[in-house]
N, C-alpha and C positions, 0 to 999 in steps of 0.2 A: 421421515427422518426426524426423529426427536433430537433438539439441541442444546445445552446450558452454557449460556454466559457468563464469564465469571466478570462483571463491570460490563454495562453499557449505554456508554460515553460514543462519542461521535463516531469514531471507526467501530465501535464494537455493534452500535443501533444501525450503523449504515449498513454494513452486514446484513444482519441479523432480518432487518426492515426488508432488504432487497431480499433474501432467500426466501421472507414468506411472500412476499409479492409474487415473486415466480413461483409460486407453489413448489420449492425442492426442497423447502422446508416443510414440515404437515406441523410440527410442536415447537416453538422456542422459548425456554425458560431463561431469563436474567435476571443475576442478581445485582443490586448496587441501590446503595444508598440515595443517592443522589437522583435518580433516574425516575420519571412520573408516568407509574404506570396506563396514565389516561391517552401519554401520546404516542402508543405503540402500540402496535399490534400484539407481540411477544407480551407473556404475564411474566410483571417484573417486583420482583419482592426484595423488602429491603434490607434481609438481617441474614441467616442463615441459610444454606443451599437446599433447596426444597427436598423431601421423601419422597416418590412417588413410585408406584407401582411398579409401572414401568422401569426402563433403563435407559442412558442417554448413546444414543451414535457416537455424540459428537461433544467434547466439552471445549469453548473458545476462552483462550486464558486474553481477555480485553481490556488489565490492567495497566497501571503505571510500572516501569519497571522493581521497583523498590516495594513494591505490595506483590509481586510474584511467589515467592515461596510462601509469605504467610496465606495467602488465599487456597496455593496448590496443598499445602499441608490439611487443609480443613476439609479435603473431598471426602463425602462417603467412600463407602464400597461398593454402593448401590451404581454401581455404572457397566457393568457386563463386561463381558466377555471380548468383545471385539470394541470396546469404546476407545479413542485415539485423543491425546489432547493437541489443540493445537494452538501456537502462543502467538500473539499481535505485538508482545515486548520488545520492542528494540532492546539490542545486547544480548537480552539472557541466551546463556548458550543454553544447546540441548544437555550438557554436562550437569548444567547448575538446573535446570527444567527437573531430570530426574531423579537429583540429589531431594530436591523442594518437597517431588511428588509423595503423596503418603498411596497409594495406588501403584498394582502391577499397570501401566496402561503404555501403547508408542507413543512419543512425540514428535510432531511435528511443529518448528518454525514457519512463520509466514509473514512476508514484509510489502503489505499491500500500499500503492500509495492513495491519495485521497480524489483522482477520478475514480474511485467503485463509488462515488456519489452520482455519475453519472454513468454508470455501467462503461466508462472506458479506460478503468485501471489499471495497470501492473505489479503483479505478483510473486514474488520470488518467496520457492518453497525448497523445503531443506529438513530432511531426519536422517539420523544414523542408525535405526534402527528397520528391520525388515516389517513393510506392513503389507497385508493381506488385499489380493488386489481390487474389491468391494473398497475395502478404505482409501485406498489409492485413487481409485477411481470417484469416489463420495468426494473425497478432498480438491482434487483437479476441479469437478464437472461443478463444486460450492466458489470457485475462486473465479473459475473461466465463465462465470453467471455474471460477473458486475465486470469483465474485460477479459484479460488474458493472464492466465499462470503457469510458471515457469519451473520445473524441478533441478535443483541444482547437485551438483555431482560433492561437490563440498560446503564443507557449513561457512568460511572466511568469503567464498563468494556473495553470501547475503551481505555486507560489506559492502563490497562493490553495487549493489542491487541498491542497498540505500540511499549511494551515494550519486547513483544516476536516475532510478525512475521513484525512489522514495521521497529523494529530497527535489528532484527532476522537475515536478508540477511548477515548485518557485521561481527556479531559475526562469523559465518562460514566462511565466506572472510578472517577475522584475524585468524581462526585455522589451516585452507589452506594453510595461508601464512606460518602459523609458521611451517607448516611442511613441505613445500618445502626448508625453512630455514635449517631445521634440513637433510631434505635429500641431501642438498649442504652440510651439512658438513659432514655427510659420506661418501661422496665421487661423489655422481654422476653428471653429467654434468646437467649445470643450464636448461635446456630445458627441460630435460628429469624427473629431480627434480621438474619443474614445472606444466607440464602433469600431474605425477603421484600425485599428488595433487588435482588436478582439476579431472581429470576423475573417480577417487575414489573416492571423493564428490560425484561426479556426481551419479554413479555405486550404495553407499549407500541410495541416496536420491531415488532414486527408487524404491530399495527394501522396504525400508522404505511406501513406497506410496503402494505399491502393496495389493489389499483388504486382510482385517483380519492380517495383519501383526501386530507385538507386538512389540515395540523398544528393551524392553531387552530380550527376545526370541532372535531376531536378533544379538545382542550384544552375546551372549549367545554359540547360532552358532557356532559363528568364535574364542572364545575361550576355546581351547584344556586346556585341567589338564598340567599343566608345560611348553606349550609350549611356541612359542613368543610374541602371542597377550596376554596371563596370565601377562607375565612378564611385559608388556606395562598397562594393565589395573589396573593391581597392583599398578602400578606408581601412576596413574590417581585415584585411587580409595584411594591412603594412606591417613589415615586421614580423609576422604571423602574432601582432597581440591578443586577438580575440581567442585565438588556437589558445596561445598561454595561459589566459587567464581562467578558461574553461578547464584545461588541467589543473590548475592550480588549486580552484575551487572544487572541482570534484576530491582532489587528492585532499584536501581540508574535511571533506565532508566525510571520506574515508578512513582516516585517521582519527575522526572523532568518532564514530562507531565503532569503532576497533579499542577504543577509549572507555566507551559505555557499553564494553562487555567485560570489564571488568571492575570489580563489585562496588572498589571503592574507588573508582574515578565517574561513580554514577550521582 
């Protein structure tokens, strides 16, 4: 699978790095300024999209959203036959993707969030257009390599996608935190407050994952009639504030992508 990057910047090199790692990449060319081609695997050049013999599979658009059509307009022709773009832009729709493009090629959308740094990400994928099932299949088996990808029946759904497993990673990072916070203030030493944070993240996010698992089953579990998780969840559940504010914040997170699909609220 020969691949071109158009920028690659941290999600675009995370990628890219992880495909040749598993060998489902054989070629990957990026392009970007900024990027040093001594600390990549992928040959990465800084000014123009390379000529090459060959033709690419796969073009990854792993710009900032506002460098989108100028980059898509400067593609050769040299991309064949079956080559498919696919874009890491938050907002751009597939509308404005192939308004941008100077190329007959499909597009796909892709809203990965930043565990594919540790092969346990999520993916939400989304085109309007019919693609070949070799590409279909190329596209799934490059996303479902660094975690799990998701094909969506509508494009407004990557929206919601952003809104829960894109923006998703932080929300857990700030609960973490807050509770390492709070185990520094009972007393325990900041190291050890910090661990127990993270490794119990850790510990539930598994269980969680384990087939046929239920979230509140599991919740369920660990909370005994009066004992100390009751009295914590109690906390958490008065009023149903922690429910609210979880909606609250997700629906914030969704209305701002819905924000940054269009052009000038970008």
């Amino acid at each position: 699978m020969n691949i071109l990057f158009l920028g690659y910047g941290k999600m675009g090199s995370t990628l890219g790095e992880a495909w040749l790692a598993q060998g489902i990449a054989s070629q990957i060319t990026a392009v970007d300024p900024q990027a040093d081609n001594n600390e990549f695997q992928a040959t990465v050049v800084k000014q123009a999209v390379p000529v090459t013999e060959s033709t690419f599979d796969l073009i990854v658009v792993a710009v900032k959203p506002a460098l989108v059509g100028q980059v898509l307009s400067c593609l050769p022709a040299q991309t064949g036959a079956d080559t498919c773009i696919v874009s890491l832009a938050a907002g751009v729709t597939t509308q404005r993707l192939q308004t941008a493009l100077a190329i007959p090629a499909p597009v796909v959308r892709a809203m990965p969030n930043t565990a594919v740094q540790v092969l346990a990400g999520c993916t939400g994928l989304y085109t309007s257009q019919p693609l070949s099932e070799k590409q279909h299949d190329m596209i799934t088996t490059l996303f479902d390599s660094v975690g799990r990808a998701y094909w969506l029946e509508k494009e407004r759904e990557l929206d919601a996608v952003t809104a829960i497993s894109g923006s998703g990673p932080a929300y857990y990072h700030l609960f973490s935190e807050a509770l390492a916070d709070s185990a520094l203030a009972l007393g325990l030493p900041p190291g050890i407050a910090t661990d127990l944070a993270k490794y119990t993240a850790l510990g539930a996010a598994k269980l969680q994952c384990l087939p046929d698992s239920d979230l509140a089953a599991l919740r369920r579990n660990v909370t005994s009639p009066n004992g100390t998780t009751h009295a914590a969840i109690e906390t958490f559940e008065q009023a149903g504030v922690l429910r609210q504010l979880v909606a609250a914040a997700t629906s914030a997170a969704y209305r701002r992508s819905i924000e940054l699909g269009q052009p000038d609220r970008q």
